[in-house]
N, C-alpha and C positions, 0 to 999 in steps of 0.2 A: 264380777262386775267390772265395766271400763271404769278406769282411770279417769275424770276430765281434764281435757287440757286447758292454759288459762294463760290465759293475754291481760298483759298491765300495760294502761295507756297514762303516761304524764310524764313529770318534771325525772331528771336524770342528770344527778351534781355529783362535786368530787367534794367532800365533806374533808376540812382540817381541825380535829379537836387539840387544841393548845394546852399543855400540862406545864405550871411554874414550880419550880424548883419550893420557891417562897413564896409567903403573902407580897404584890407588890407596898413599897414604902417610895415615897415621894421623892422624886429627880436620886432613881436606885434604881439598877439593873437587877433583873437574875436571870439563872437557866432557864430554859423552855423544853420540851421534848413536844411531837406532836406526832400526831397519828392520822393519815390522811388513807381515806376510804368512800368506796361508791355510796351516794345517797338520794335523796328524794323521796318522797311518797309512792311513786309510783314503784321507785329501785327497791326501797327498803322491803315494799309489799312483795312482790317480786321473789326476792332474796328470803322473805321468812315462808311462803309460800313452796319454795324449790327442795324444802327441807320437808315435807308433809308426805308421808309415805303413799297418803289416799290421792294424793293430786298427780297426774301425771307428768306432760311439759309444761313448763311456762315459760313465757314468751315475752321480752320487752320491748314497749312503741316507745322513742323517745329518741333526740339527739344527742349527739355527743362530740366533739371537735376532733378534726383529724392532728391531734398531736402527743404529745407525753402523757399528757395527761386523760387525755380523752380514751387513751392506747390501757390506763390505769383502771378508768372504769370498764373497759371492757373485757380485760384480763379480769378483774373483781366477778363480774358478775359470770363469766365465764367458768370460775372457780366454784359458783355457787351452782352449776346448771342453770340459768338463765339465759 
């Protein structure tokens, strides 16, 4: 049986999850680490779909900025075959 192939149309973000060191407490610093990653409904679908041994390519419609960061999601999604 063919593979289908399969096309995501929509939004395509560079998602930053912020991680505190601490609970914050009032006019007090702490550490942060953070973890920045391609995202969107359309990318996420995309990205869990590219992992589906029954699906063959997938394909994403969607923009993205010609700079660092835009260079970021497309290295991500790259990584995932999308």
């Amino acid at each position: 049986m063919t593979k289908p192939n399969i096309l995501c149309v929509g939004h395509v973000n560079l998602d930053e999850v912020l991680y505190l060191d601490k609970e914050l407490e009032q006019e007090r610093s702490t550490g942060v680490d953070s973890v920045i990653s391609a995202g969107g409904g359309a990318t996420n679908t995309a990205m869990v779909l590219s992992n589906n041994n029954r699906i063959g390519n997938v394909y994403l419609a969607g923009s993205v900025g010609k700079d660092k960061k835009g260079d970021k999601v497309v290295s991500s999604l790259n990584d995932n075959n999308v």
